[in-house]
C-alpha positions in Angstrom: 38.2 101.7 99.8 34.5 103.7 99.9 32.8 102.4 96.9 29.9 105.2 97.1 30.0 106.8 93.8 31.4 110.2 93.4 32.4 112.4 90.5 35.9 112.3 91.4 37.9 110.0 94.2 39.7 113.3 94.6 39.9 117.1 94.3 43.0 119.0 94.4 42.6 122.7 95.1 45.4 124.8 93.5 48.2 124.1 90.9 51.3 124.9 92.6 53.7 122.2 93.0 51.8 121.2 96.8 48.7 120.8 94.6 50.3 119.3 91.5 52.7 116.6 94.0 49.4 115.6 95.7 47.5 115.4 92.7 50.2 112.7 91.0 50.5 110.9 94.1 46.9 110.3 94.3 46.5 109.6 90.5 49.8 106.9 91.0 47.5 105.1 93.3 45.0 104.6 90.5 42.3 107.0 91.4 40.1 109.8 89.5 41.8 113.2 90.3 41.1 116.5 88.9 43.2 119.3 89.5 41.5 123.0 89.7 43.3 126.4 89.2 41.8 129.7 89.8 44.3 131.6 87.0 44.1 130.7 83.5 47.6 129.0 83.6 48.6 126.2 86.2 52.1 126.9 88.7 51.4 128.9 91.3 54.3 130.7 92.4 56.1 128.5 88.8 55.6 130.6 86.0 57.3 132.7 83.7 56.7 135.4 81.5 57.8 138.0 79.0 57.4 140.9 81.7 59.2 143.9 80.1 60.2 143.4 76.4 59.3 140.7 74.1 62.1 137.8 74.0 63.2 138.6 77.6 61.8 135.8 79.9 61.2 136.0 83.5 60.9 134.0 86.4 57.3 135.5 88.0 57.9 134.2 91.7 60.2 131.3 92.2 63.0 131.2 90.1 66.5 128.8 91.3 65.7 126.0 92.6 67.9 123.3 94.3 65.0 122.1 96.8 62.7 121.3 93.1 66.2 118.9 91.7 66.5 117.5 95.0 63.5 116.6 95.9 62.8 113.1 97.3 59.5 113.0 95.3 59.9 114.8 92.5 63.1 112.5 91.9 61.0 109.5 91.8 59.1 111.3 88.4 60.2 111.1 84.9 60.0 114.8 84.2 62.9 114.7 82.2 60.6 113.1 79.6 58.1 115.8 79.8 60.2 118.8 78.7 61.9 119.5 82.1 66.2 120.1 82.0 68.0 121.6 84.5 70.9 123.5 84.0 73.6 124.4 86.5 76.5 126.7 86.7 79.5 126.3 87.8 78.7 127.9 91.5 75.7 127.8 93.1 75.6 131.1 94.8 77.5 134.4 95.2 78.2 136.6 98.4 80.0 139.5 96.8 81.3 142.3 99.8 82.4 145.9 99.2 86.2 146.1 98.0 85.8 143.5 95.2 85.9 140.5 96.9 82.9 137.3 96.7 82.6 134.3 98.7 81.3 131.6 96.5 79.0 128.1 97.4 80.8 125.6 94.8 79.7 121.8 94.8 82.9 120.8 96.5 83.0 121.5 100.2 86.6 121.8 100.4 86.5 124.0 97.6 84.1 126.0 98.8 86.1 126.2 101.8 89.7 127.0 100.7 88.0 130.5 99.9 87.2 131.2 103.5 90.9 131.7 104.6 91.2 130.9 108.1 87.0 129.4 108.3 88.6 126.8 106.0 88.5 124.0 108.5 85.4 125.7 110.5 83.4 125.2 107.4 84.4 121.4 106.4 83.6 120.4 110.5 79.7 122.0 109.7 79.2 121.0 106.4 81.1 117.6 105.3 79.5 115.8 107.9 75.8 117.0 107.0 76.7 116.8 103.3 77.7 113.1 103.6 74.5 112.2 105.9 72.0 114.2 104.0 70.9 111.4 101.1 69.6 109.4 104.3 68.0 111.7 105.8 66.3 114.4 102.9 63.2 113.1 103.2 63.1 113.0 107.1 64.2 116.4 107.0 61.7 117.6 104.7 58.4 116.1 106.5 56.3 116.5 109.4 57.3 115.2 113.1 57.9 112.0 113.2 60.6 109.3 114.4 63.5 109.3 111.6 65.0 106.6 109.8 68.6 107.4 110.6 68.4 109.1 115.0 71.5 109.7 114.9 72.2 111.3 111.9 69.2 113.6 112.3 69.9 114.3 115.8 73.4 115.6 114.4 71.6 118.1 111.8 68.9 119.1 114.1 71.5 120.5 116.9 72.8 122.8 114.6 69.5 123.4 112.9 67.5 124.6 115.7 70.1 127.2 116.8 69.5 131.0 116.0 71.9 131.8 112.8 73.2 134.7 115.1 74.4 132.0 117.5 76.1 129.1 114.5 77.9 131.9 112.8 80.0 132.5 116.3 81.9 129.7 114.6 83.4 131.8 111.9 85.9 134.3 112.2 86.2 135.6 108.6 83.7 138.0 107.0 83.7 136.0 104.0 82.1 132.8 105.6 79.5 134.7 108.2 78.5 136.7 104.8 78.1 134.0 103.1 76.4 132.0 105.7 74.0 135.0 106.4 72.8 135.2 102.8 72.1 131.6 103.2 69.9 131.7 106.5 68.1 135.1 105.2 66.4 132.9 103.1 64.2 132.0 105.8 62.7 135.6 105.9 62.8 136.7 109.6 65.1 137.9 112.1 68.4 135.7 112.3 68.3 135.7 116.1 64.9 133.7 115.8 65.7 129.6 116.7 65.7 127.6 113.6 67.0 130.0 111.0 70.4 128.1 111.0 68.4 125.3 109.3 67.6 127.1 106.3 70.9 127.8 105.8 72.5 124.2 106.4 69.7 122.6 103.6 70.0 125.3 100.9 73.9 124.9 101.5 74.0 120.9 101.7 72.0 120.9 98.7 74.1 122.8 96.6 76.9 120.4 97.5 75.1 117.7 96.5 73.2 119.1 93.5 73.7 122.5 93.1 71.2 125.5 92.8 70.3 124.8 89.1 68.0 126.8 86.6 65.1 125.0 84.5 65.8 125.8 80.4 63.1 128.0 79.7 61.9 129.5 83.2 60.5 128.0 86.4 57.7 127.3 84.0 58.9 124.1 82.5 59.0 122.3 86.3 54.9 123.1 86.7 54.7 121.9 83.2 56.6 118.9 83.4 54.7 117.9 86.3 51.3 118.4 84.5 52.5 116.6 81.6 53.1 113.9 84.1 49.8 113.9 85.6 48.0 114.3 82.5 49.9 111.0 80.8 48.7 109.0 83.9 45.4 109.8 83.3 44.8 113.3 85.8 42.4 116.0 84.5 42.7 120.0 85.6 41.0 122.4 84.8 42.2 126.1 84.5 40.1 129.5 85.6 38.5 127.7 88.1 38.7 129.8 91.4 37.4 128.2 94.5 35.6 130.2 96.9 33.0 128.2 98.4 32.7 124.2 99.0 29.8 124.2 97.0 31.8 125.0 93.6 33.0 121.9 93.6 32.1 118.2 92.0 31.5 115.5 94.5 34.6 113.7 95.3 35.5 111.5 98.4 38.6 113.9 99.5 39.7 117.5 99.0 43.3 118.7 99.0 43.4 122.7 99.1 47.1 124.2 98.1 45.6 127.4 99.9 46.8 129.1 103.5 44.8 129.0 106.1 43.1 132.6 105.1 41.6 130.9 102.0 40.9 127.8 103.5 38.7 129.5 106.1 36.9 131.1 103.6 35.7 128.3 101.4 35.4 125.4 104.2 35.1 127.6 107.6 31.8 126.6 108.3 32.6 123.1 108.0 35.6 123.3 110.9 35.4 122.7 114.7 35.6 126.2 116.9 39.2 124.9 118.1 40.2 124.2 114.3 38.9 127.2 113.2 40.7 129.3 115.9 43.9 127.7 115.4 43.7 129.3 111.9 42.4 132.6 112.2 45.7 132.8 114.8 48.2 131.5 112.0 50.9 134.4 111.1 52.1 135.2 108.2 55.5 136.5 107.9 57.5 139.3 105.6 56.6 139.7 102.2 58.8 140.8 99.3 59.4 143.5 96.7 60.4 142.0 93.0 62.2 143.8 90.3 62.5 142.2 87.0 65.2 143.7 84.5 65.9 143.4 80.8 69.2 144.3 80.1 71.6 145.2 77.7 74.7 143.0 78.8 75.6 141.4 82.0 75.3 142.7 85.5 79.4 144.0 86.2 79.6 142.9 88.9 82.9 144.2 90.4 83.8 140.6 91.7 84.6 139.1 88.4 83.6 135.6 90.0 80.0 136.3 90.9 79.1 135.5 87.3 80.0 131.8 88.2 76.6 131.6 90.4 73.6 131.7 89.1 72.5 132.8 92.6 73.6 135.9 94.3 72.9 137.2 97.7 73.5 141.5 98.5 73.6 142.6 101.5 77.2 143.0 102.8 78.4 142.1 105.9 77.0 139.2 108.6 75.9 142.3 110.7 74.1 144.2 107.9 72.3 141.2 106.8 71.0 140.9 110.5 70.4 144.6 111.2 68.1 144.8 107.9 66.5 141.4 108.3 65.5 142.6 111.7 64.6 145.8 110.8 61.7 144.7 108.7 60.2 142.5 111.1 59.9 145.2 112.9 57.8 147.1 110.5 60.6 149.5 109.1 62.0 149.0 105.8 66.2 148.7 105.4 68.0 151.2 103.5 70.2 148.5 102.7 68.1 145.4 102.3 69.2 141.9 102.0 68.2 141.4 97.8 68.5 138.3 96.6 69.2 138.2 92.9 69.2 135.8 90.2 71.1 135.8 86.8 69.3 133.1 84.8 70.4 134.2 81.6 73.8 133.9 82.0 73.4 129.7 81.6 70.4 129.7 80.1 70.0 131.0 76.3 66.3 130.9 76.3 66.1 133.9 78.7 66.8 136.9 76.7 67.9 137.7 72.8 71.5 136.8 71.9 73.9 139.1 73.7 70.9 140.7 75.8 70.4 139.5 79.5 67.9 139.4 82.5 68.3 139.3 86.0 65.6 139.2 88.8 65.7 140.2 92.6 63.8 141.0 95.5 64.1 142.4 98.9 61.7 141.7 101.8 59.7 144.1 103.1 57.4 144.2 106.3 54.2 142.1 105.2 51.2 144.3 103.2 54.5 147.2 102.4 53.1 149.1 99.5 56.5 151.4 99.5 57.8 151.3 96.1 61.5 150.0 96.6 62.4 150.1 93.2 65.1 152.7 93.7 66.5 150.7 96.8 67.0 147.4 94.9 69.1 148.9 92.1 71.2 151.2 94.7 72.3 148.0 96.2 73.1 146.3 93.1 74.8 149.0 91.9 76.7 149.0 94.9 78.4 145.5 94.0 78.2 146.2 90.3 79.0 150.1 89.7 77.8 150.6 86.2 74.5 148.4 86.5 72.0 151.1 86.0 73.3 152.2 82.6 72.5 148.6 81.3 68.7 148.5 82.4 66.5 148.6 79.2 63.0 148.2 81.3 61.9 146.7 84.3 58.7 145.5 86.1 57.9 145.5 89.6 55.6 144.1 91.9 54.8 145.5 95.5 53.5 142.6 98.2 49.5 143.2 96.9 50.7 142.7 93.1 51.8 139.3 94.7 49.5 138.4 96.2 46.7 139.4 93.1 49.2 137.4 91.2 49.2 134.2 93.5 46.4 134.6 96.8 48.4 132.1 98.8 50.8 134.9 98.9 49.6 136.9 101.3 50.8 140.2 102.4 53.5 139.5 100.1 54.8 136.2 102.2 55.6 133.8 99.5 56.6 131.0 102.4 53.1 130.7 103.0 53.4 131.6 106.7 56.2 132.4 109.0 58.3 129.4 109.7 60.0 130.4 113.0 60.5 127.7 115.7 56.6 128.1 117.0 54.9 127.5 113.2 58.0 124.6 112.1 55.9 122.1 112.8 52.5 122.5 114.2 52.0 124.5 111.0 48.7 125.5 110.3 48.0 123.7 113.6 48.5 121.8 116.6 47.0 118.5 115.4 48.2 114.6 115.4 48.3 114.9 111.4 49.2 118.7 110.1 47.5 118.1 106.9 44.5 116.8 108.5 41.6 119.5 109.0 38.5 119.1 111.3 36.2 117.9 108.9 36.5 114.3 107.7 37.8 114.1 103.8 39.5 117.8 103.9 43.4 118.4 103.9 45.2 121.0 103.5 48.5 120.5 101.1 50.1 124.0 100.8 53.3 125.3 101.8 51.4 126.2 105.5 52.2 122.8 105.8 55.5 120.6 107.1 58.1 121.3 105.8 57.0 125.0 104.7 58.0 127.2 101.4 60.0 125.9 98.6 59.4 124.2 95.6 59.8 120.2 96.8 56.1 119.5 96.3 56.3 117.4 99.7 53.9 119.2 101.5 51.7 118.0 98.7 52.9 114.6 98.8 52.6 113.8 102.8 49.0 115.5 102.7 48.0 113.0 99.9 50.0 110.4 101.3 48.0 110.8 104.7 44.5 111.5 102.9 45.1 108.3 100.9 45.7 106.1 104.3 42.7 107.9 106.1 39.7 107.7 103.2 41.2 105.1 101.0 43.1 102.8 103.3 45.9 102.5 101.0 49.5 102.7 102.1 52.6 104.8 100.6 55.8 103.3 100.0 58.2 105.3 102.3 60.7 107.6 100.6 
């Protein structure tokens, strides 16, 4: 280990949970760490606030979240005994379709399945067997390339992962099972004829049959917090409005671990970065960003499917083919009439949210990256659609276009809160082609954010294989595997 003396061992750029995993990890391993954050509260894309009328809570960016209970790392963390409870209802998501009807994801695969008539069988050959592998292979799934512990099993997931989600749904016949699976792969935000989308759709789906798709007590707030607390109690430091713009704002440290993209990351360390680094990142791509509507309401959305308030998740957008006709619609730089909106109703299962008998609910649609069309209007017409009598229960509401995002949290940008595309060509050479992902060109400087392996969502293990790889490189210390 360098015994030069420096401020800090290490410097973790940004607060999200990337910045906050690598932090801990780093800290675990009994160095100095301190944490910067350029707002005035730590979270990143986990934070919530009272948005439209006092005692209504909202989730600002991220908001269910079965990749945060599932996580191989955060699972090894006590954050249970730093404020953080999850609750989880009864299904994990909803796929309601015009008529009254609802597909539903439900812990149990087979009871997931007896809803899907005639898909019944269909949908325990795809999912039982990844269900029952996935414990041994989580965290090979959610890392960068590399030789997995369990071939088999991973060869298995990754035939059916690496297919369009156009191509896997073929195997249904019912409208209920490719709806539901389509509201599952839209998560990925791009086309569902791109390679890769079905594996979106096969973790977020595994997961909730394992975990579920639960809700932190008190907003998406308590995980950021939790995992401070954590930190902090292990002896961490951060330090709020501290925005990073330049290498030279920062303390001497052996390492530096930004939780930025690679548009930020250019700006403050360009200069330090080979030409073929450099050009590698000014070529990354970022993909669709979102429009978010936040609602205070007077009782629950009606949803005409009486089921759908089961989930705390629900996914509009109708049929399989609507779902791929709009998702490919805006990559092409025209918006959907009727988007895919993925809406959540926290407050249903969670008391904290809203004032006794009042309720919130939160959505967004995507929208071609940098869209400054207000879609406001759009959002509530498809809601409405599945839940006539919606409109007349909206007390206020806040919006926010793709540059409200992105003001809100800069590794958002255009709106893209995956940090990047993640279609087949940015999977895994993401931000660039390079033996190590996290590695940068310049000795001592990583990159921990979701532009990483394994992309968006809050697992925090883009933070933890950065720190786990910047900890082998400048410290020579070694990581006990996952």
């Amino acid at each position: 280990m360098n015994k030069e003396k420096k401020d800090y061992d290490a410097v973790v750029v940004g607060s999200g949970p990337n910045g906050l995993a690598a932090a801990i990890l780093m800290q675990q391993h009994g160095l100095s760490v301190l944490l910067l954050e350029g707002k005035d509260k730590i979270g990143g894309g986990l934070r919530t606030e009272e948005l439209t009328l006092p005692g209504f809570l909202h989730d600002v960016c991220s908001a269910i979240h079965p990749l945060a209970a599932a996580s191989p790392f955060f699972e090894t963390l006590p954050l249970h005994e730093h404020g953080l409870e999850y609750i989880y209802p009864p299904a994990a998501a909803a796929h309601p379709f015009d008529g009254g009807k609802a597909a539903l994801l439900k812990q149990s695969v087979t009871e997931t399945a007896a809803l899907l008539g005639e898909d019944k069988e269909a949908y325990i050959q795809l999912l039982e067997p990844l269900v029952n592998s996935w414990p041994g292979i989580a965290a090979d799934v959610l890392a960068p390339l590399h030789f997995p512990k369990h071939p088999l099993d991973m060869a298995s997931f990754g035939l059916n992962a690496m297919t369009s989600a156009s191509y896997l749904a073929k195997r249904f016949k019912t409208e209920a099972a490719k709806g539901l699976f389509a509201g599952m792969a839209a998560h990925s935000i791009q086309p569902l004829t791109n390679l890769a989308t079905s594996a979106i759709a096969l973790v977020l789906m595994a997961n909730g049959h394992l975990k579920g798709w639960p809700v932190p007590r008190g907003g998406s707030k308590k995980i950021a917090e939790a995992l401070a607390s954590y930190f902090i109690s292990i002896g961490g430091k951060i330090e709020t409005d501290r925005y990073i713009s330049s290498m030279d704002q920062l303390p001497s440290s052996h390492t530096v671990l930004f939780d930025v993209t690679p548009k930020q990351l250019l700006t403050i360390a360009g200069h330090r970065f080979s030409n073929i680094y450099k050009w590698q990142l000014e070529r990354y791509r970022y993909g669709m960003g979102v429009f978010k509507v936040d609602w205070a309401l007077d009782d629950r959305i009606p949803f005409t499917a009486e089921e759908v308030k089961l989930a705390g998740t629900v996914h509009l957008g109708g049929t399989f083919e609507e779902i791929v006709t709009s998702e490919q619609q805006t990559a092409n730089g025209r918006q959907a009439e009727k988007p895919y909106v993925l809406l959540a109703q926290q407050s249903l299962f969670d008391p904290t949210r809203a004032p006794e008998g009042k309720h919130t609910a939160w959505a967004y649609c995507h929208v071609p990256n940098g869209s400054m069309k207000d879609m406001t209007n759009i959002i509530e017409q498809q809601v409405e659609r599945f839940a006539p009598g919606f409109k007349e229960r909206i007390l206020s509401r806040s919006t926010m276009n793709t540059m409200q995002l992105e003001k809100y949290n800069p590794n958002y940008i255009g709106g893209d809160i995956n940090g990047g595309i993640i279609d087949l060509a940015q999977l895994f050479p993401r931000p660039a082609l390079r033996s190590s992902p996290y590695r940068t060109s310049a000795k001592g400087l990583y990159i921990c954010s979701s532009s990483t392996p394994p992309g968006g969502g809050v697992h925090g293990m883009c933070g933890y294989h950065a720190a786990k790889r910047a900890l082998k490189d400048v410290f020579d210390l070694s990581t006990k595997a996952l």
